[in-house]
C-alpha positions, 0 to 999 in steps of 0.5 A: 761545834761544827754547822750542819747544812744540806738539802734535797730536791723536792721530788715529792714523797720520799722514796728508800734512795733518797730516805737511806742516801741522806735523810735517815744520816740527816736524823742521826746528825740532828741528834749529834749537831743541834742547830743543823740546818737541812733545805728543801731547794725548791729553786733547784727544782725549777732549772727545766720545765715543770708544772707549778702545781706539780711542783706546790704538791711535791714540796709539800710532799717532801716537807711533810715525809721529812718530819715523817721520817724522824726531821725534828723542828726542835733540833734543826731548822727545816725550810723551804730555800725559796724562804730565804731571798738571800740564798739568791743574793749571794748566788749572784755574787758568787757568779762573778767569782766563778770562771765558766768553765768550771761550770761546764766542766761540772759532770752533772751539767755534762751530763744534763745538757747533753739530754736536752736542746735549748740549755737553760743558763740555771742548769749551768749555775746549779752548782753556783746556787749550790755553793750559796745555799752551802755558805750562805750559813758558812757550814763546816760540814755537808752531808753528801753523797758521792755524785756531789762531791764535784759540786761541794768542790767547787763551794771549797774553791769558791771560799776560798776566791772569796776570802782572798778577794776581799782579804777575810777568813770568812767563809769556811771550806766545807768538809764533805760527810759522805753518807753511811749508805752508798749510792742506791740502785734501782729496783731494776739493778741498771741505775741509781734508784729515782723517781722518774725511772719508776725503779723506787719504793716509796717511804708511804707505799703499804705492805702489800706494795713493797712486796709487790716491788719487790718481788720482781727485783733484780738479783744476781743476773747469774742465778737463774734457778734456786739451786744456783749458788748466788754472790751476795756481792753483786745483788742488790737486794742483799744491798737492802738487806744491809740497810733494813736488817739486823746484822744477824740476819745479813750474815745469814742470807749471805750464808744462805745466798752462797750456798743455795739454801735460800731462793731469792724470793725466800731472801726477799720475803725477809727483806720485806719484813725488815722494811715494814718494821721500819718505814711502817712508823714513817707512813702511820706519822704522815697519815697522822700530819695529813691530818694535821697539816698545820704542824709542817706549815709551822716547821717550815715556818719555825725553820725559815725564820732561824734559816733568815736570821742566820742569812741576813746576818751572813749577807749584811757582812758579805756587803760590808766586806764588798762595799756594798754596805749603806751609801755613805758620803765618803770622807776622802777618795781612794786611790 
């Protein structure tokens, strides 16, 4: 069976973008694929400037929202990257295989550094580190989005330099699992739903305030008064619609939408209602894991434990391989 490997930036508690464009896929894949293995890359968080204490809270924060949200510690390994040593290890070793300029060429990094003065050598080799996370476990598969696809290319091409190297088909070419969802947009329908654009609905936020989010959304910029036909299409509430409701109720707000018979607010109240009915569970499992707060430091534990049994394994052939193995005395020179 093929080996499941992902993982996501410690931004804190979860909000529906990241919850609907990897975690609730990474649920269903723990129930198809036993054994995967999903990663806090807490390393991946430390490539600009952060606030250690801020960061210490959102890694707890996301830890505890991922078992929250349906992550079983009994059906995969969950765990911290800064657990597992190695991932850095091979990093290293995957620098000296990889050409500078794919890395600059790398649209994120583009994209990054173009924002910032000083550019810190680790916002050039995230996609490096990335790699290692990847192989590190020899993964088959990786459940991304699209905005990753450039990055999980590069682990492709990064297998295969190392097998030819060394003359080993030993790493595996990862196979992108694009998620069911498609990349969320913000509540202000500009950009991809983060965080830091304060565009999210949290995954613990309550009843009263995922309407109070909701209700002043972005819909269809062209329908300005109740009585204008709307195009369902090009909204991103119905976009919602299409992952917190039933497929009856999508058919109709889409009737409605197009023919007027519903104002926005009357398809967002309905959105609302979906909402609560599902992420209500996840915020009543992490008040319960507030309370409990050892149960996520055991499945952290549990998780890394697998996660370094899986890498030294993986790190004591890489070295074999390399020559880096236990100095012996040699028994003949080479050539």
């Amino acid at each position: 069976m093929a080996r499941i490997f992902s993982g996501i930036q410690p931004s804190g508690e979860l909000h529906i973008g990241n919850y609907l464009g990897a975690v609730k896929n990474w649920v269903q894949l723990q129930e198809t694929h036993p054994g995967a293995l999903f990663c806090v890359v807490d390393y991946h968080a430390i490539t600009g400037a952060y606030d250690p204490a801020v960061l210490r809270a959102r890694r707890w924060g996301m830890a505890k929202s991922l078992l929250a949200a349906g992550i079983d510690p009994a059906k995969c390994a969950l765990f911290m990257q800064s657990d597992v040593p190695e991932h850095t290890e091979l990093s290293w070793i995957f620098t000296t295989l990889t050409p500078l300029g794919d890395l600059e060429r790398q649209t994120q990094f583009k994209d990054k550094s173009s924002k910032v003065e000083s550019i810190p050598a680790g916002l050039l080799m995230y996609p490096v580190l990335q790699s290692a996370d990847i192989l590190l476990y020899r993964a088959d598969s990786v459940p991304v989005g699209e905005d990753q696809i450039q990055h999980l290319e590069l682990a492709r091409d990064t297998a295969r330099k190392w097998n030819a190297k060394f003359g080993q088909e030993y790493f595996p070419e990862p196979k992108p699992l694009l998620t069911p969802t498609r990349r969320i947009m913000g509540l202000d329908g500009q950009s991809k739903m983060s965080k830091s654009l304060g565009n999210t609905i949290g995954l613990m936020e309550t009843d009263d305030e995922i309407w109070a989010k909701l209700r002043p959304a972005m819909t269809d910029p062209q329908r300005v008064r109740k009585t204008d036909v709307g195009r369902p299409e090009v909204c991103n509430i119905f976009q919602l619609h299409k992952a917190f409701s039933s497929a009856e109720t999508v058919a109709h707000v889409d009737a409605q939408c197009r023919t007027a018979g519903w104002g926005c607010m009357d398809c967002k109240k309905v959105l609302q209602e979906g909402m609560v009915q599902e992420l209500t569970p996840i915020r009543r499992r992490a008040e319960m894991l507030d309370t409990e707060p050892q149960r996520v430091l055991d499945a952290l534990a549990s998780g890394a434990e697998t996660a370094r049994g899986i890498a030294r394994e993986t790190m004591r052939e890489v070295r074999g391989y390399m020559g880096l193995d236990a100095v012996t005395i040699p028994t003949d020179s080479p050539a």
